[in-house]
C-alpha positions in Angstrom: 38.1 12.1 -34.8 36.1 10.2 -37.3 32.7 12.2 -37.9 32.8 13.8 -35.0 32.4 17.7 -34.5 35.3 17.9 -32.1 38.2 16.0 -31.3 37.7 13.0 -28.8 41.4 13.1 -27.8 40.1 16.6 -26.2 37.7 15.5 -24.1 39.4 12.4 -22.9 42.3 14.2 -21.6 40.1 17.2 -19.6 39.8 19.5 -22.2 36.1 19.9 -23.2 35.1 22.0 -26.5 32.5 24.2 -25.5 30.4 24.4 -28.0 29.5 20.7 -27.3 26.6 22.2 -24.7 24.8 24.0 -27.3 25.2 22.1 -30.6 22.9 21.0 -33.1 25.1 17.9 -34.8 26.8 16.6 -31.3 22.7 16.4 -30.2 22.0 15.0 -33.3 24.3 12.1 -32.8 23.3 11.6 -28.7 20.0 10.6 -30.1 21.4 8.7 -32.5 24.0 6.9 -30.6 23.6 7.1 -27.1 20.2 7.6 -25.8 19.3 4.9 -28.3 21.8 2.2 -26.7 22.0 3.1 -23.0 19.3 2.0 -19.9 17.0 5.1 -19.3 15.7 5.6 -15.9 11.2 6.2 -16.3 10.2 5.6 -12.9 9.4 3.7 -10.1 7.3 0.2 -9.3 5.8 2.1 -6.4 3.9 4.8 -9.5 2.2 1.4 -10.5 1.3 -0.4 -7.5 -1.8 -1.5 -8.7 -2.9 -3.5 -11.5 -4.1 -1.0 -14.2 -1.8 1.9 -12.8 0.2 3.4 -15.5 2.5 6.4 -16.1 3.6 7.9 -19.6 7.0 8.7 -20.0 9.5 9.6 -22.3 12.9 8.4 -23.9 13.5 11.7 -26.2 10.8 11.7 -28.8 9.3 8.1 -28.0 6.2 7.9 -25.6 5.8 4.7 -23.2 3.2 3.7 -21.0 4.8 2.3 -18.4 2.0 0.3 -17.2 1.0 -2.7 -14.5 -0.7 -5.6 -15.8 -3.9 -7.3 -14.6 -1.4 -10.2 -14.5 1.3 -7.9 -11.8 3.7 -7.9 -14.4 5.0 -4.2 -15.1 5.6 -3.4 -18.7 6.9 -0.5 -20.7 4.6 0.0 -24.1 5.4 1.8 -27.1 2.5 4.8 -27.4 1.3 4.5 -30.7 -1.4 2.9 -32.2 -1.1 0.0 -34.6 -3.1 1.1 -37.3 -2.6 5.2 -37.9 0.2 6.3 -35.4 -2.5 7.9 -33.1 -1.1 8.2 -29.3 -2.9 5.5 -27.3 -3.1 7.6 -24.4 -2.7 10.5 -23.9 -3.3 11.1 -19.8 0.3 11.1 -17.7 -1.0 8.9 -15.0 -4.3 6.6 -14.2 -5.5 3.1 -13.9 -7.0 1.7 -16.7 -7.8 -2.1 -17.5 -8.1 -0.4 -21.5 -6.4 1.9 -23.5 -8.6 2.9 -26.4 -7.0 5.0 -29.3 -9.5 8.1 -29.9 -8.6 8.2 -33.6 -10.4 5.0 -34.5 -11.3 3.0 -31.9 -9.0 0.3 -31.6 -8.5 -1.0 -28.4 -6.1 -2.7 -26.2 -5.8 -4.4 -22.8 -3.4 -3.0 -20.3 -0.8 -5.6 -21.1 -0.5 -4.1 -24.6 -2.7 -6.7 -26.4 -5.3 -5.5 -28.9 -8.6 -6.5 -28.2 -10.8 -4.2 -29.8 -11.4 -3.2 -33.6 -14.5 -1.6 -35.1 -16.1 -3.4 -38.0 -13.0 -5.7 -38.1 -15.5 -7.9 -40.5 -17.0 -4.9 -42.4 -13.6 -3.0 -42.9 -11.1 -6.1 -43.0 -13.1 -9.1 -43.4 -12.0 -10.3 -40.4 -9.5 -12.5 -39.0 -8.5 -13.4 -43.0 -7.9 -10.0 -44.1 -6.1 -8.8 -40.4 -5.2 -11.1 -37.6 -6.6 -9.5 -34.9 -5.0 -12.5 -32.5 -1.6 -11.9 -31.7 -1.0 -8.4 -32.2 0.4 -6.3 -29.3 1.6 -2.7 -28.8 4.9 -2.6 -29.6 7.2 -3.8 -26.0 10.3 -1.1 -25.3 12.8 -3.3 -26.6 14.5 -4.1 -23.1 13.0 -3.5 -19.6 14.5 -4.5 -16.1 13.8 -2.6 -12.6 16.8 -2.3 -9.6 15.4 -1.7 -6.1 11.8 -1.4 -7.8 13.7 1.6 -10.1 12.1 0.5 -13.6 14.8 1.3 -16.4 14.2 1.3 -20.7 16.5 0.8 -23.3 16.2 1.6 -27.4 18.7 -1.6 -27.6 17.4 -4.8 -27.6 21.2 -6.1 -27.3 21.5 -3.8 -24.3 23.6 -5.7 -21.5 21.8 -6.2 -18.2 20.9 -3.8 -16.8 23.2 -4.7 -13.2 26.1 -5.1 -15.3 25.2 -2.0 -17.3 25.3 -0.2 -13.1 28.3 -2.3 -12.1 29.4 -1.0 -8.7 27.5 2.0 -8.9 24.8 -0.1 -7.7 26.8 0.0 -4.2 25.6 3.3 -3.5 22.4 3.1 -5.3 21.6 1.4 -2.4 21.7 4.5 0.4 18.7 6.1 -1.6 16.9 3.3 -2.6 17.0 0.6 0.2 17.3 2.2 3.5 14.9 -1.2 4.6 13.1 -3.6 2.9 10.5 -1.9 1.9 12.5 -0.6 -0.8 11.3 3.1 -1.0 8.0 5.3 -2.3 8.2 8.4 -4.7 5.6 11.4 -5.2 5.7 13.7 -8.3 7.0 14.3 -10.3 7.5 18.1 -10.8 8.2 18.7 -14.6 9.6 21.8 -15.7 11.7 23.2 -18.6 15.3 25.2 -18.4 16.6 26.8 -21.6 20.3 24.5 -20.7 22.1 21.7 -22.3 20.9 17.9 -20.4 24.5 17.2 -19.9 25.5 20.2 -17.2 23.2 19.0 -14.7 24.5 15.5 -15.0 28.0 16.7 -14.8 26.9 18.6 -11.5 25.3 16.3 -9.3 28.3 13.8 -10.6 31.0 15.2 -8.9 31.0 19.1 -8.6 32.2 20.0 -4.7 33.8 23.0 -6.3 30.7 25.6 -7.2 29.2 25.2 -3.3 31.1 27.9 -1.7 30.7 29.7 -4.8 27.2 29.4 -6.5 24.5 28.3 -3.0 27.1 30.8 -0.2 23.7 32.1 0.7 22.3 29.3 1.3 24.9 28.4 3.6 25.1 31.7 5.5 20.8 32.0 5.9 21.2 28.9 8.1 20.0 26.0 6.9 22.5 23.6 7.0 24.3 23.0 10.2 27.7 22.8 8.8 29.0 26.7 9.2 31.0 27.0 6.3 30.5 25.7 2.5 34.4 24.9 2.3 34.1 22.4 4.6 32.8 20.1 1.3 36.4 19.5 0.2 36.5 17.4 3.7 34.3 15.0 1.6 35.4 12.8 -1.5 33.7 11.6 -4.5 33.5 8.6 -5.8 32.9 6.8 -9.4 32.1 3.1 -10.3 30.5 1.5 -12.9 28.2 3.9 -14.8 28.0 6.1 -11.9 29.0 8.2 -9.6 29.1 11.4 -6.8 29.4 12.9 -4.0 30.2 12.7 0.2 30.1 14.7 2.9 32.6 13.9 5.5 30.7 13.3 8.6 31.9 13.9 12.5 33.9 11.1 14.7 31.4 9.1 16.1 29.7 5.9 16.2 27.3 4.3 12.6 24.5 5.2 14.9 25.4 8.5 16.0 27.1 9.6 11.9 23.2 9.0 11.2 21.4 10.2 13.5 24.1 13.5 13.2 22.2 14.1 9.7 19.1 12.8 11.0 17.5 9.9 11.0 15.5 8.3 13.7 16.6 5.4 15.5 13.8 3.0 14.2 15.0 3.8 10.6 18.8 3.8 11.3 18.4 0.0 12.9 16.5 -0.6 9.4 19.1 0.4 7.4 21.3 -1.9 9.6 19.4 -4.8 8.2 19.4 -4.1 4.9 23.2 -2.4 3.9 26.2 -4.7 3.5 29.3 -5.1 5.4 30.8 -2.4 3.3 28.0 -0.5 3.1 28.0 0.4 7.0 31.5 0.7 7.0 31.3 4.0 3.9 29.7 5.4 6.8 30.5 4.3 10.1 34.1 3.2 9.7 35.0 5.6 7.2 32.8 8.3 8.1 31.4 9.2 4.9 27.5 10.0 3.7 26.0 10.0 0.2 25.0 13.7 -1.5 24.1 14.1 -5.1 25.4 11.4 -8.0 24.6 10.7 -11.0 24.0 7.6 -13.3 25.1 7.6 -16.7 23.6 9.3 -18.9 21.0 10.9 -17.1 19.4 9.7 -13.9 20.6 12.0 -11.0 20.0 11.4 -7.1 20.1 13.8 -3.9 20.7 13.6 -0.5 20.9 16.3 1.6 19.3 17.1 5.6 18.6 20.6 6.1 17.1 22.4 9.1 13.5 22.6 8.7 10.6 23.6 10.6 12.3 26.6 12.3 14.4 23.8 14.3 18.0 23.2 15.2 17.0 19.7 13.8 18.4 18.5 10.4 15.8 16.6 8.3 17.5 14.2 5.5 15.5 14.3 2.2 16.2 12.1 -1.2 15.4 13.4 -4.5 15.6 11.6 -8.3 15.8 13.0 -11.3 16.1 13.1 -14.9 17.2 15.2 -17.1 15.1 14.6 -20.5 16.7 16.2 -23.6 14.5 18.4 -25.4 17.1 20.1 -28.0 20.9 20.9 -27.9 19.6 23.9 -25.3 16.8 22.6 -23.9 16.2 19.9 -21.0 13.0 18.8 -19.3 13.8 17.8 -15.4 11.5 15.6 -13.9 11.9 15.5 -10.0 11.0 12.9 -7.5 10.8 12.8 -4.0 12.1 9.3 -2.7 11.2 8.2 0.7 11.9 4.9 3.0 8.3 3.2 2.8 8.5 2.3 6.3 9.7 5.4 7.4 7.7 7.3 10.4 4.6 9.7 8.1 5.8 12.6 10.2 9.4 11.8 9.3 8.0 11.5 5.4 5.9 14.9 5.4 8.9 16.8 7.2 11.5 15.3 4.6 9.0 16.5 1.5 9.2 20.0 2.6 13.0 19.4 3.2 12.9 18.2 -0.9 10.5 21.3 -1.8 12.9 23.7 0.2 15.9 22.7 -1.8 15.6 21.1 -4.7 11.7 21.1 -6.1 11.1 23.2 -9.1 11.5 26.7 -6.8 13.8 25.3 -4.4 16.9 27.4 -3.3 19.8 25.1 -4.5 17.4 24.8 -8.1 17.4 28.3 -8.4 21.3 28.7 -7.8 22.1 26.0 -10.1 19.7 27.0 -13.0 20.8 30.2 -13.6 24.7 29.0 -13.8 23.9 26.4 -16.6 21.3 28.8 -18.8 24.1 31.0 -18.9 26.8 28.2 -19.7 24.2 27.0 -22.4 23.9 30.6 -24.1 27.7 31.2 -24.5 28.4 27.7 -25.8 25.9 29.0 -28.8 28.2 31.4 -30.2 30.7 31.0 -32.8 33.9 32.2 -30.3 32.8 28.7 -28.1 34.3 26.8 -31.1 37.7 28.0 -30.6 37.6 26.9 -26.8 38.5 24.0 -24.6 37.2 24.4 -21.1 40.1 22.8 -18.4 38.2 20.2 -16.9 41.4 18.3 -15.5 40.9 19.9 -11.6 43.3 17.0 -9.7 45.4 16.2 -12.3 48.9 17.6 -12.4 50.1 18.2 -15.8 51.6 15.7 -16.7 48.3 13.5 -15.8 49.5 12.5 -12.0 46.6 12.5 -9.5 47.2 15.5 -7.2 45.2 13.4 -4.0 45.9 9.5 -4.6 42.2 7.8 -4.3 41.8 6.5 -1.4 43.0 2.7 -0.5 40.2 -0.1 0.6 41.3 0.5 4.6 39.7 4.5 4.3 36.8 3.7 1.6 34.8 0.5 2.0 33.1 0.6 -1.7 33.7 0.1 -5.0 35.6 2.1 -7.5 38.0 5.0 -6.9 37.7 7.7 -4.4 39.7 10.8 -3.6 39.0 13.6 -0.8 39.2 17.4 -2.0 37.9 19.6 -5.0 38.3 17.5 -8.0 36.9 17.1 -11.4 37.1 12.8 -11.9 33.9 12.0 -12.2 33.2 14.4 -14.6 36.2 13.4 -16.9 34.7 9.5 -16.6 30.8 11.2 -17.4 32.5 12.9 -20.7 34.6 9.8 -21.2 31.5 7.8 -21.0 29.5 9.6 -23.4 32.5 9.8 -26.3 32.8 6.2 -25.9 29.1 5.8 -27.3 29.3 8.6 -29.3 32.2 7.5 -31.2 30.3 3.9 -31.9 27.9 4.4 -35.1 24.6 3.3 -34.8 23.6 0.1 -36.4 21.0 0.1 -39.5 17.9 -1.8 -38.7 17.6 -4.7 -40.5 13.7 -5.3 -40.5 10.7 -3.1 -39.2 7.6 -5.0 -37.7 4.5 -4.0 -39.0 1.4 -5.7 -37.5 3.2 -8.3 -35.8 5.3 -9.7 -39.0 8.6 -8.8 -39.6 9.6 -7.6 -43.0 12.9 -7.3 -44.7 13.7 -3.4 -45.0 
């Protein structure tokens, strides 16, 4: 158990203390341990297409301007002034070939190199009393991009960040390279829900289960052509690498038809042809399964869904990302995107954002469904009678640990990883799993701080 506040053994086996949703120490050591060592999804190349664009975004309490150079080169750059601490900027989104720090001036290029510095000869006596040459806001300590998705990490031992996906970045690949124009996003929409970061995670993981429960009415207004909730335990879910989610199981057909039945046009499906592997065509037309929500650890999250819209008979596919920013042990800031082909037809993009805003934007139906489950989840897990219980998250597991639905063999499922049909709670065991494994590591004491471009023992 070492130093943690509950009992690891617990959760690996399925049995989840509750009071982990709504606890001040186990959110204590997340910071400590996990979001500062794991890749953090913070947007997309296509938010900075230009040199100059930039976007500020978050990893917990740390600012980053996630910025284009005048050289192309997309960096990620600590917000905080060299000199006082001031934010740097302090807009969310612009193009700028300057950042200039309103506290005192100082100024720096939008590659992060300080340029500017009032009186440098009057208040330093110049380049001998500070070395204006050289100095740079501070670089997030690693940076890579998949599919133009631009990921951070705290670590600067962090593995890459493909390896860090593994085969997770199969199906990364249905929402974000449906051609080669790799996709666009718009947003995103920001809002705050009084719930712990880790239940929506857990959700769009691998939870089939709360559908016919939690969004009935959604099912019975219409909007989906599928008659009957149930019919997701026809689907499976899936897990591999640092990921995983959710399929719906589509009707006998053709690739062609399987995508046009949750519709897509034919000049995007021969597209998608193109650019999807072997095994990537066969998930779908061979094996006659389609991507829904998923998650990447810790806490990117994806969609994709194809309502009616447009008072049609006509489904309309729409992809979402998220995140789900922790703001306190019962707190969580979701950022949502809407994620579109590039290439895609603009009437086919302006029908799938009002598909997105119908379901999942900040008042979308499913949102609203959702939210009020894990608020309530995230208030109980508060009180001192959570302590004493462990919620039964071992759904497909007999009890002596057997898998009630083997996963399926290569000849049914084309990707990576393990998959099983039916209501089943696997990938949430492997998200939990996931997060004890970093949370049982202790975090590493710095060894030196840099302070104006010089590293000093600390």
């Amino acid at each position: 158990m070492a130093d943690l506040p509950f009992d690891p053994a617990d959760v690996r086996r399925g049995m989840i203390p509750a009071h982990i949703y709504n606890d001040d120490e186990v959110f204590r050591l997340e910071c400590e341990r996990l979001f500062s060592r794991a890749w953090i999804f913070v947007g997309h190349v296509s938010e900075v297409p230009e040199p100059g664009d930039y976007v500020v975004r978050q990893v917990l309490n740390d600012s980053f301007i996630v910025a284009r150079g005048e050289d192309g080169q997309v960096r990620a750059l600590f917000n905080m002034c060299l000199h006082r601490g001031m934010q740097v900027c302090r807009a969310e989104m612009g193009n700028a070939s300057h950042f200039r720090c309103p506290y005192h001036g100082w100024s720096y290029r939008n590659d992060g190199r300080l340029v500017g510095l009032p009186f440098h000869r009057d208040a330093y006596g110049g380049e001998a009393g500070f070395r204006r040459k050289g100095q740079t806001l501070l670089p997030a300590p690693a940076l890579d991009t998949y599919n133009g998705l631009i990921f951070v990490s705290l670590d600067p031992d962090a593995p890459p960040l493909l390896d860090y996906l593994g085969g997770f970045a199969f199906y990364l690949d249905y929402y974000t390279k449906q051609s080669a124009q790799g996709i666009e996003l718009s947003g995103p929409q920001r809002w705050r829900i009084k719930a712990n970061w880790k239940i929506g995670a857990e959700n769009f993981a691998g939870d089939m289960y709360h559908t016919p429960q939690t969004h009935t009415s959604v099912v019975e207004i219409g909007l989906f052509r599928e008659p009957r909730a149930e019919k997701r335990k026809d689907g499976s879910t899936y897990w591999a690498g640092n990921g995983g989610g959710t399929t719906y199981k589509l009707p006998p057909g053709t690739l062609e038809e399987r995508l046009r039945y949750v519709g897509y046009p034919d000049v995007m499906i021969e597209r998608m042809r193109r650019s999807w592997s072997a095994d990537q065509l066969d998930v779908v037309g061979r094996d006659g399964f389609m991507v829904s929500a998923a998650s990447v650890f810790p806490n990117m999250s994806l969609v994709h869904n194809w309502p009616r819209v447009a008072d049609s008979e006509e489904v309309l596919p729409f992809i979402s990302i998220r995140t789900w920013q922790p703001i306190s042990a019962n707190e969580t800031e979701v950022l949502s995107w809407f994620a579109v082909d590039a290439g895609a037809p603009e009437e086919f993009k302006a029908l799938s954002y009002k598909a997105y805003l119908m379901c999942f934007g900040s008042t979308g139906m499913f949102e609203q469904d959702d939210v009020e489950n894990w608020v309530s989840l995230t208030h109980t897990a508060g009180g001192a009678m959570a302590r004493r219980l462990l919620l039964n998250s071992r759904m497909g597991l007999l009890a002596d640990g057997t898998e009630i639905t083997p996963a399926l063999p290569k000849e049914q499922f084309a990707g990576p990883g393990e998959a099983h049909v039916g209501y089943g709670e696997y990938n949430q065991r492997h998200l939990l799993n996931r997060w004890v494994d970093y949370l049982e590591r202790p975090a590493t004491t710095a060894r030196s701080v840099r302070l104006g471009g010089q590293e000093v023992t600390a």
